[in-house]
BALO-292791 format. One line per field, with one value per residue (C-alpha): x, y, z. Coordinates in steps of 0.02 Angstrom, whole numbers, plus 50000, padded with zeros to 5 digits. Example, Ala and Ser with C-alpha at 12.3 -4.5 7.8 and 13.67 -1.06 7.14 Angstrom:
X = c(50615;50684);
Y = c(49775;49947);
Z = c(50390;50357);
END
This chain:
X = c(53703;53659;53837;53881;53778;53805;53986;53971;53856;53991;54129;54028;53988;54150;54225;54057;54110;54292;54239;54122;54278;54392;54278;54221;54444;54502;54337;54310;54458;54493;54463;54493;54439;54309;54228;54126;53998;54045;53916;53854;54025;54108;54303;54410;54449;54570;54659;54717;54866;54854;54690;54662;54628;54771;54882;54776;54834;54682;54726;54655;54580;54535;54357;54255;54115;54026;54038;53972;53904;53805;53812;53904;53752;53674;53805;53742;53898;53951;53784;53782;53949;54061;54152;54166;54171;54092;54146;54206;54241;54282;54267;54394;54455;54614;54695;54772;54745;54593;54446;54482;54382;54475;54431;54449;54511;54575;54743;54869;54825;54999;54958;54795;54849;55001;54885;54777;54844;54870;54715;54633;54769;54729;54537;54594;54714;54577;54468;54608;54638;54485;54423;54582;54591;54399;54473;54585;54490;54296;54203;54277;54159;54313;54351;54201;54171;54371;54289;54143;54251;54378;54253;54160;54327;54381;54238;54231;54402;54381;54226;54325;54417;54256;54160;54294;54240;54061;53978;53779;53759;53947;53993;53851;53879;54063;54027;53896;54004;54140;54050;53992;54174;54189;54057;54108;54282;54216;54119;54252;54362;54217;54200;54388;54424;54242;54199;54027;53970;53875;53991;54037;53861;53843;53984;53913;53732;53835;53924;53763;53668;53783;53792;53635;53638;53766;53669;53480;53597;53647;53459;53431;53564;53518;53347;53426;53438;53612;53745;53914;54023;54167;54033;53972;54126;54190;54035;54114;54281;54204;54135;54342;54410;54265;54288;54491;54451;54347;54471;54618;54515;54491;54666;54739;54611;54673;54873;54836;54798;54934;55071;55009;54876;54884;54749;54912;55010;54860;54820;55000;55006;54851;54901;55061;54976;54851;54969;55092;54925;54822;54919;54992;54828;54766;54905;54943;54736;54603;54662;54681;54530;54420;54540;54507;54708;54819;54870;55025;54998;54888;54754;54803;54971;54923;54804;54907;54986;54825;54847;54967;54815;54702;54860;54893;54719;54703;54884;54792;54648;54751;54869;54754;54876;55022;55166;55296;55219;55350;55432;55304;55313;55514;55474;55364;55472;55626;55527;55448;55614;55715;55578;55591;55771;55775;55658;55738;55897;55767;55695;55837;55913;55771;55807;55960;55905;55776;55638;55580;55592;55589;55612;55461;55394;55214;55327;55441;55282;55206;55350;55371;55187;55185;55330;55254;55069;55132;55231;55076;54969;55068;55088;54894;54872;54985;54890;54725;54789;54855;54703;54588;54720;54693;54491;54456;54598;54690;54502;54410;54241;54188;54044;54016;54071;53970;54095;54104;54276;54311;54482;54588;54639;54718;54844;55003;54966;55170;55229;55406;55517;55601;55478;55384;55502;55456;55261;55266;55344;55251;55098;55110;55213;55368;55540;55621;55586;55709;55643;55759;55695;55778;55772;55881;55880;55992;55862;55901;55828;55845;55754;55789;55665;55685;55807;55890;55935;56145;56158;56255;56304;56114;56094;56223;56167;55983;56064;56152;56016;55891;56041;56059;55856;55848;55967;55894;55715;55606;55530;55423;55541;55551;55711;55776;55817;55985;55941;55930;55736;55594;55512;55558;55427;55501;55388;55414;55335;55425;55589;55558;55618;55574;55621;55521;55617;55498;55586;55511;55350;55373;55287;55415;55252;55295;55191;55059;55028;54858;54953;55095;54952;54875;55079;55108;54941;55010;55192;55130;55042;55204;55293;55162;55188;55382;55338;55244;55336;55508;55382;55350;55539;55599;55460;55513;55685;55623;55545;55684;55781;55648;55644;55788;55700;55556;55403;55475;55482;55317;55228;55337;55251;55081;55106;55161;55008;54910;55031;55013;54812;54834;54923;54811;54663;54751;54801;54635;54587;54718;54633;54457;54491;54594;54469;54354;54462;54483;54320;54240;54401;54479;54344;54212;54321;54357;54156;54128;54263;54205;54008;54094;54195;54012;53961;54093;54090;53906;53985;54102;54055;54104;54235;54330;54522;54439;54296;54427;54542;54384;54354;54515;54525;54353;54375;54562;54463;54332;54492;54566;54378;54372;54557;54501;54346;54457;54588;54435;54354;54499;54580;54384;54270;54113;54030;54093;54018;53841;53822;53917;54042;53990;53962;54122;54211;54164;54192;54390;54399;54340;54446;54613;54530;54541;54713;54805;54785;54714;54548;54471;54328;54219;54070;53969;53906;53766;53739;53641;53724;53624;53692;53787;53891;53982;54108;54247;54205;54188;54347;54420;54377;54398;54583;54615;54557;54623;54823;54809;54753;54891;55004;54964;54993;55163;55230;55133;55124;54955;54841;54692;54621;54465;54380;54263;54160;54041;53926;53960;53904;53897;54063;54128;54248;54341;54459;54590;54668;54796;54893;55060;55246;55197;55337;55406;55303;55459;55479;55324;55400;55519;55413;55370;55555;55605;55486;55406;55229;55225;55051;54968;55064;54964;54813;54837;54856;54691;54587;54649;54620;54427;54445;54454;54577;54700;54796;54903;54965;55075;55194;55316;55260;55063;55028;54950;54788;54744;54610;54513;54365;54299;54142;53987);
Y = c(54768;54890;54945;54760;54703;54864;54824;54629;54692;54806;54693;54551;54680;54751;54581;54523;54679;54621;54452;54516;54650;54480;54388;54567;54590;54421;54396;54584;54652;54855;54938;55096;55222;55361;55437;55589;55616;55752;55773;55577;55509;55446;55499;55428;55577;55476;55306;55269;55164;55044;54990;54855;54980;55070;54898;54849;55014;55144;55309;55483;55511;55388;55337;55202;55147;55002;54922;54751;54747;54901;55080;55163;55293;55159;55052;55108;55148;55241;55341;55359;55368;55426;55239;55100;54971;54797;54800;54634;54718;54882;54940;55055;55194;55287;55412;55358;55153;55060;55009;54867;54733;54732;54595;54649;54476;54473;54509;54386;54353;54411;54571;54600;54554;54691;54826;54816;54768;54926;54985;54831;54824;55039;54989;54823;54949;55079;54948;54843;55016;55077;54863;54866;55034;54968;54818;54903;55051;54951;55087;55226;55357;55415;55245;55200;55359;55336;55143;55218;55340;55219;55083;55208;55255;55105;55023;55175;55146;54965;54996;55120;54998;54888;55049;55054;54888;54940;54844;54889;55008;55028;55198;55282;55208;55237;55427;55433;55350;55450;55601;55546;55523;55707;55709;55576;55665;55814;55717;55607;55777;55868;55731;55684;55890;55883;56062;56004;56175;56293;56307;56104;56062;56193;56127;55933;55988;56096;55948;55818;55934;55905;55732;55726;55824;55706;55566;55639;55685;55472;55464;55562;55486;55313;55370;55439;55605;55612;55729;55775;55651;55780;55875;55720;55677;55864;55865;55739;55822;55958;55878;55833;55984;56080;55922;55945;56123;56117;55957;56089;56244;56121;56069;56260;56301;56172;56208;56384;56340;56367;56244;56176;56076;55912;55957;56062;55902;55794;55917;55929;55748;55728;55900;55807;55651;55756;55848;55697;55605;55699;55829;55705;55659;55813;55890;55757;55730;55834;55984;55947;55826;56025;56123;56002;55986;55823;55715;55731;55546;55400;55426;55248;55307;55467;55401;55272;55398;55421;55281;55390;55484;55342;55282;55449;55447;55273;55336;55502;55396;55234;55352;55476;55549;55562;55581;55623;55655;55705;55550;55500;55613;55571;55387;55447;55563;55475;55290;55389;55460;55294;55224;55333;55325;55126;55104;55253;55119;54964;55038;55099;54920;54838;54959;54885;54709;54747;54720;54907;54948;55163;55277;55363;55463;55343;55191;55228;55286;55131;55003;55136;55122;54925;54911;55029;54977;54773;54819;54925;54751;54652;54750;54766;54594;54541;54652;54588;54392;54417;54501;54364;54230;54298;54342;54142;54047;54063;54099;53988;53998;54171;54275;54434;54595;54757;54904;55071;55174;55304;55377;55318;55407;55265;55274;55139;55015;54944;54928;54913;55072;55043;55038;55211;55297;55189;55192;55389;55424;55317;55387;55543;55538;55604;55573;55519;55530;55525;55498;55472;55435;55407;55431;55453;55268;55232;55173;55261;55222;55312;55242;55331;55276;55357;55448;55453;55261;55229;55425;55453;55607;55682;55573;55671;55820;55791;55700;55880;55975;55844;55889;56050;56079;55988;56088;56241;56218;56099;56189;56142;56213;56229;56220;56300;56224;56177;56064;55875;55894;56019;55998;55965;55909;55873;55735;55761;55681;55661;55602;55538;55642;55620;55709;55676;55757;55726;55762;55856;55772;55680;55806;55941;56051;56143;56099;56234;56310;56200;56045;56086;56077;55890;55845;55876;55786;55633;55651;55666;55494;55402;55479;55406;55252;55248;55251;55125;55035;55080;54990;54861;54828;54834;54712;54607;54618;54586;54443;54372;54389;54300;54168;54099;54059;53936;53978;54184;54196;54118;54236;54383;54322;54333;54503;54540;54490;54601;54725;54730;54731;54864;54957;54907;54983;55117;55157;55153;55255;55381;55356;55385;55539;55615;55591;55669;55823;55850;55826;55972;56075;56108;56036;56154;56301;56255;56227;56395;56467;56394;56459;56617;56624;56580;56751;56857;56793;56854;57050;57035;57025;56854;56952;57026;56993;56979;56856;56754;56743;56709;56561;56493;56522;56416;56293;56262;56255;56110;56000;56043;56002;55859;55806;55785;55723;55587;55563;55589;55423;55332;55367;55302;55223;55316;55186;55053;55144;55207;55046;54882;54762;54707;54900;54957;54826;54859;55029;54997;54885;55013;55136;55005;54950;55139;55185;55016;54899;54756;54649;54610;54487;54478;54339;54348;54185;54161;54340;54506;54641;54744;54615;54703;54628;54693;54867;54735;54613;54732;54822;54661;54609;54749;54805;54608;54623;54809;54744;54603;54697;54803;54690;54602;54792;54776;54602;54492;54545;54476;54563;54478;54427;54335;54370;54285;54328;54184;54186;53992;53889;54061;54140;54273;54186;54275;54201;54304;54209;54302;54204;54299;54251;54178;54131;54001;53973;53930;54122;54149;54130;54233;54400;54449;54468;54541;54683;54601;54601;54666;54732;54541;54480;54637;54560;54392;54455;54548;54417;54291;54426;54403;54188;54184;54088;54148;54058;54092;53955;53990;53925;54001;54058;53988;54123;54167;54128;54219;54155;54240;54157;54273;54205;54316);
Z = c(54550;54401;54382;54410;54257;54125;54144;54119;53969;53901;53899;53804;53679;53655;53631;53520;53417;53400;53358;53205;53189;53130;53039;52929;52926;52838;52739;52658;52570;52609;52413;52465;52340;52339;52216;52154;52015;51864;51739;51767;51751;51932;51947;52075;52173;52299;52296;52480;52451;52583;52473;52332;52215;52222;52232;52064;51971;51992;52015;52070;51895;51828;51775;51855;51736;51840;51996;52026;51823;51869;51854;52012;52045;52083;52196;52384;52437;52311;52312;52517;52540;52388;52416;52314;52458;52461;52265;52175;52001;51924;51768;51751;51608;51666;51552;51386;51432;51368;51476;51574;51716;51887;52033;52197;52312;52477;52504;52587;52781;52848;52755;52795;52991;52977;52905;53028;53186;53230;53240;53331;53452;53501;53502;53639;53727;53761;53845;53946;54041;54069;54132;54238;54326;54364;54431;54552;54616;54597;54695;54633;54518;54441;54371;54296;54219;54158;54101;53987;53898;53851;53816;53716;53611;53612;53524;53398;53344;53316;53209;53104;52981;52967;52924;52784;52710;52679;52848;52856;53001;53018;52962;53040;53220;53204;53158;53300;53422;53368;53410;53592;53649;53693;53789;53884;53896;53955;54090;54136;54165;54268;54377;54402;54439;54528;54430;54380;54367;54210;54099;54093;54081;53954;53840;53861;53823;53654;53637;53649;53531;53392;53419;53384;53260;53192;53201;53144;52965;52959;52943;52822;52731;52751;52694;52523;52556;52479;52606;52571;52648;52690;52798;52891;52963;53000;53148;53247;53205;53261;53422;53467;53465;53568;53686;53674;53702;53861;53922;53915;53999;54137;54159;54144;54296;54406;54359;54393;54578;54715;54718;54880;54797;54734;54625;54499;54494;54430;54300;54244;54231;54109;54019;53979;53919;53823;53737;53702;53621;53532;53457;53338;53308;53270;53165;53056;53031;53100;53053;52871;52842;52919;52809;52661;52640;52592;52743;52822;52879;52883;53018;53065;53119;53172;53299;53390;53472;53579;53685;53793;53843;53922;54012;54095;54152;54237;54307;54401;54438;54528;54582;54684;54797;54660;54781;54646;54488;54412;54438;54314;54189;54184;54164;54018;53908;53932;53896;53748;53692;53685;53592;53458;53451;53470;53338;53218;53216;53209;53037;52953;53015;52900;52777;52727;52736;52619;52740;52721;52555;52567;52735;52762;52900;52905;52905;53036;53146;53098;53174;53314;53391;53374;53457;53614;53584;53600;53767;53820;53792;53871;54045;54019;54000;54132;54263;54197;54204;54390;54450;54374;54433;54615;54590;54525;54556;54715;54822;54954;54875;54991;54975;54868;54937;54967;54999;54944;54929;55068;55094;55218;55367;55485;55621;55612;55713;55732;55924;55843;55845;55689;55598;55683;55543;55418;55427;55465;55302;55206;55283;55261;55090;55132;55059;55255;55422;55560;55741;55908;56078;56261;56439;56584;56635;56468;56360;56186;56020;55833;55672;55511;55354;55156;55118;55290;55291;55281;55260;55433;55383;55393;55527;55633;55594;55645;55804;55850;55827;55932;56070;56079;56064;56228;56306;56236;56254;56122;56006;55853;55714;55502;55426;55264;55118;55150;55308;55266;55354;55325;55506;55702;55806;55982;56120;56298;56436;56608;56596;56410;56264;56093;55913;55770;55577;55453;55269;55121;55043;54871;54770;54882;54925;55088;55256;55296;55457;55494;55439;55564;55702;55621;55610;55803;55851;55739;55826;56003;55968;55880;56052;56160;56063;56098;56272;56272;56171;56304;56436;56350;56298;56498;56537;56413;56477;56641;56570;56518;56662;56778;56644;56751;56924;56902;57013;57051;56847;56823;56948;56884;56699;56754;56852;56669;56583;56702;56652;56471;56481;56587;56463;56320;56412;56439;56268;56208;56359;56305;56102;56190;56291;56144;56011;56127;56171;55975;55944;56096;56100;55894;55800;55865;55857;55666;55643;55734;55609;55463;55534;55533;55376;55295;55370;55318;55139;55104;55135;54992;54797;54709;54594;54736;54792;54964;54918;54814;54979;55109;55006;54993;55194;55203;55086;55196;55364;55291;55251;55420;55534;55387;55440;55625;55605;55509;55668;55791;55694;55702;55879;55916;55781;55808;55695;55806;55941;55841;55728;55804;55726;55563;55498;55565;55489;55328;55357;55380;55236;55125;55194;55170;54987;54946;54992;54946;54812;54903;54882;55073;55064;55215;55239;55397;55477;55581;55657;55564;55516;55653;55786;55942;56081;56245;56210;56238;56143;55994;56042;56023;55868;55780;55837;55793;55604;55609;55654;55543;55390;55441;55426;55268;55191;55260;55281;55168;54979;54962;54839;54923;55114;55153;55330;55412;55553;55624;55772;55843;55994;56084;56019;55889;55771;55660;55542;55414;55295;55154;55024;55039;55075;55241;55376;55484;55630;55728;55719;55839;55989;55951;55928;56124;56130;55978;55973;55777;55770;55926;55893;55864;56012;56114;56026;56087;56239;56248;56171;56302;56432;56387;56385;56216;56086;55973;55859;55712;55569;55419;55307;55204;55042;55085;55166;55350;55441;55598;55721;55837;55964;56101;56202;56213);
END
């Protein structure tokens, strides 16, 4: 509820600070010119020429005698701030020309609006990313500490051109804020590479002290103890590149790692956008406002370019897993790269109309990051739009949600073989997966997903090889290189035979040894599965065929029924007495490990080879007892088990709300959240809302699915309602014998097993409602 209300806070004040932002733009003309005492008499010592002053003829040089009637010592911005801002005349002697009165009025609105755009429009784009990668990952700590740091910045550089027109307060909270961004940065980066160690806390607390520092010196220049501007604004300078500093010993940690870990390819990603937006930044304007040098550009221009950083950021963070990274970075360069060249032809195109009247450097910049910063607002605005379209607008008035983000570690839930492929690749992130299955009765099936699908030619290759490793022997086996798969992981159970080719991942990271042994767990299931699923498919063709005699096919049916229940139970039977075989047989051996590893570390010194590598080995066996804890919880729920319905519920959703982008609301009706029923009934209802979610991820395209579980006249009601492409209900009929949706048909199946009601009701493009009522 905290985090609830700071963010609702922060987003009125941002856009409360915009507002005042507008009315301060169009109402307080930019004069531009700052000055310095010698020997009593104030000389302009710069004319920015996107000012008044410059556009009304004043000059580095020249003399300005009074401001406002008065003398300029005693003007306050002159005399805090070396500025002439705020001013409505100048008196004015330049070199060789007589003394003369000039009025400062507010330029035209289109050029006012074109000046500054720029800079409002960074300021809106910093906040849009950080309030929309909130948006879609709510729960995650990365996010919100991603949300501060761009609100933070985002704010700061919004306040910087109203600082420039002499706003009370102003300067000195854009110079503090300004210096607080790096801390933020560095804490954003410690908790997104979760390094929160010394040396990070070492360099925030450095970092905090100046800011500080920063800010006790705006007293005691609002108090009139006069400070050199120049040295006031090289502290928060100061504060960036300590901040860029630590940011980028960070990231080189992380790409030094092994190539094995995602960890590299997240830190290459926000090394690239780090590099691609600051250094601009800092070349063209930090380094010569410390060295006390001309600039190469205006800092407007210079810092637009910063926008690619954020972006990268809410990228890693929505993007966890980063299958192909690169992919990313491709998309980035070669976007960036025909932006420059489209808009190199674009400016020298209003060159010759007269539009642009010289080719510089700062103008082409200029028309080059509006063109990119109004395409960047736009997506942002478009993702912000949809998700408050589907938040407000397309809802059913349900209840707040309490979830919290835990990874995801599910099993596909499909009964359909084509699509075992299909949800094992996407699974486990790999580029294809190939998978063929028969028996000696003539049943024979092949599903090819990825890369693999219409390629024939890989096809037949993996086809030989599945033959001659059954007449050979089956073997689990890793290919080179040059095979169109990385990995063979055979099934075979009775007369049933089953090859599993799983592809090269995205990221093309090799499969280690432990993962090999999680892999063949995960395969022996899918293979399992398939035979189940080869049942299934004879019934069903059994089914069809007794369709043809009245009362022989009707008993045949029920005899069928009995069947499939039977096989249900069994499969979570199967589920139960694997999870518990993980859980006493490899999980203990990896916790004794792991016990063990603990012990053997403590006779090494921290800067050995050997305590480096003992580590590594440890740190690999928590992810692998982590890993089957993960496929010991879902083979079996243990909080379904330890806490009832309700809390294993929400469990799952979180789990699904982490790994896809997808709001599930849930409202409970009648019952507590303590409330417990019969193992059945439980079983029931959660393997119901378990293959529906499922296949909203797949089928339906919603972003959103409200759930409701009641407690009614003695029943459990539970109602799923999505707002996706929906279908024809005709089609329903159809699915027992087609083998689609296999796994709600099964459902159906065991809810009416337990005299309960199930019903389904869609139509196409109103999405699909899914009912569930199982007595008590």
């Amino acid at each position: 509820m905290f985090r609830r209300l700071a963010l609702r806070t922060a987003n009125v004040a941002f856009i409360i600070v915009c507002l005042v932002y507008v009315a301060i733009l169009f109402n307080q003309p930019y004069v531009g010119l700052s000055l310095k005492s010698n020997a009593g008499n104030w000389i302009v010592k710069f004319s920015d020429p996107h000012g008044e002053g410059y556009r009304l003829g004043i000059r580095e040089g020249d003399m300005v005698i009074k401001i406002n009637n008065d003398d300029p010592g005693k003007y306050p911005s002159t005399n805090k701030w070396g500025e002439a801002e705020g001013a409505s005349t100048l008196t004015v002697k330049s070199p060789e020309m007589p003394m003369r009165v000039v009025r400062i009025e507010n330029p035209p609105f289109t050029y006012t609006l074109l000046s500054e755009l720029p800079m409002a429009a960074l300021g809106v784009i910093f906040w849009l990313v950080g309030l929309v990668t909130v948006f879609k990952r709510p729960f995650l700590a990365k996010a919100y500490a991603l949300f501060w740091l761009n609100w933070l910045a985002g704010l700061v550089i919004i306040l910087a051109p109203v600082s420039s027109r002499g706003l009370f307060l102003a300067r000195e909270l854009e110079a503090i804020g300004f210096s607080l961004v790096p801390v933020l940065l560095v804490k954003f980066i410690s908790v997104f590479t979760n390094r929160v160690n010394r040396l990070n806390q070492l360099i925030i607390g450095v970092l905090g002290l100046i800011s500080v520092l920063t800010a006790g010196i705006l007293v005691l220049n609002g108090l009139g103890v006069v400070i050199e501007v120049v040295e006031i604004r090289k502290l928060p300078l100061a504060n960036g590149l300590i901040g860029t500093a630590a940011v980028l010993g960070n990231l080189v940690w992380l790409i030094r790692l092994p190539a094995d870990k995602p960890e590299k390819n997240q830190a290459a990603i926000v090394l690239a956008g780090l590099a691609m937006g600051l250094l601009p930044f800092v070349i063209l304007t930090a380094v010569p406002i410390l060295l006390d040098v001309q600039l190469i550009a205006n800092p407007k221009v210079s810092a637009l370019f910063i926008v690619i950083f954020p972006i990268t950021l809410s990228y890693v963070v929505l993007n966890k897993s980063l299958p192909d990274g690169r992919m990313f970075l491709d998309s980035l360069v070669i976007s960036l790269l025909s932006g420059i060249l489209t808009c190199l032809l674009f400016t020298y195109f209003l060159f010759l109309i007269g539009v642009v009247k010289d080719l510089k450097l700062e103008t082409y910049l200029l028309w080059f990051s509006l063109t990119g910063m109004a395409i960047v607002i736009f997506n942002l605005f478009k993702a912000f739009v949809h998700f408050a379209a589907d938040k407000y607008v397309f809802t059913q008035g349900s209840s707040g949600i309490e979830t919290k983000s835990v990874e995801l570690n599910g099993n596909p839930s499909s009964l359909n073989e084509a699509l075992i492929a299909e949800e094992l690749a996407s699974q486990l992130g790999l580029e294809g997966a190939f998978v063929i299955a028969e028996d000696p009765k003539g049943w024979y099936t092949k599903s090819a997903a990825g890369r693999y699908l219409g390629k024939t030619t890989e096809q037949a290759v993996m086809e030989d090889y599945y033959r001659k490793a059954k007449e050979t022997g089956q073997a689990i086996h890793c290919f080179s290189d040059d095979f169109p798969a990385e990995l063979y992981i055979p099934f075979v159970s009775e007369e049933f035979t089953c090859g599993i080719f799983l592809g090269h991942r995205h990221s093309y990271i090799k499969f280690k040894a432990n993962e090999v042994l999680l892999l063949t767990a995960v395969c022996y299931q899918l293979g399992r599965r398939l035979q189940v699923i080869r049942v299934v498919k004879q019934l069903s063709r059994e089914i069809n065929a007794m369709e043809k005699k009245s009362r022989e096919t009707q008993r045949r049916s029920q005899g069928l029924e009995v069947i499939n229940r039977l096989l249900f139970s069994n499969l979570e039977e199967e589920k139960k007495v694997l999870a518990r075989e993980i859980h006493d047989g490899s999980l203990q051996i990896g916790l004794d490990l792991n016990r063990r590893m603990k012990e053997l570390i403590t006779g090494f010194p921290a800067e050995s080879s050997n305590f480096q590598a003992i580590s590594v080995m440890q740190d690999m066996i928590e992810d692998l007892n982590y890993e089957l804890r993960s496929i010991c919880s879902n083979l079996r729920p243990s909080s379904l088990r330890d806490l009832g319905l309700i809390p294993a519920v929400e469990v799952m959703f979180q789990q699904i709300m982490q790994k896809e982008l997808l709001v599930i609301v849930l409202e409970v009706i009648g019952m507590s959240r303590e409330a417990r029923f019969k193992e059945d009934i439980e079983l029931v209802a959660f393997r119901f809302l378990q293959e529906g979610i499922n296949n909203v991820i797949k089928h339906s395209g919603s972003s959103r699915v409200n759930v409701t579980i009641s407690l009614v006249n003695q029943k459990i009601e539970v109602i799923m309602n999505d707002f996706g492409k929906g279908f024809d209900p005709q089609e329903i009929g159809d699915w027992s014998l087609t083998g689609y949706h296999f796994g709600i048909i099964g459902m159906k199946e065991r809810i009416e097993s337990l005299s309960g009601e199930f019903s389904i009701t869609s139509e196409i493009g109103q999405g699909v409602t899914l009912k569930a009522s199982v007595p008590i």
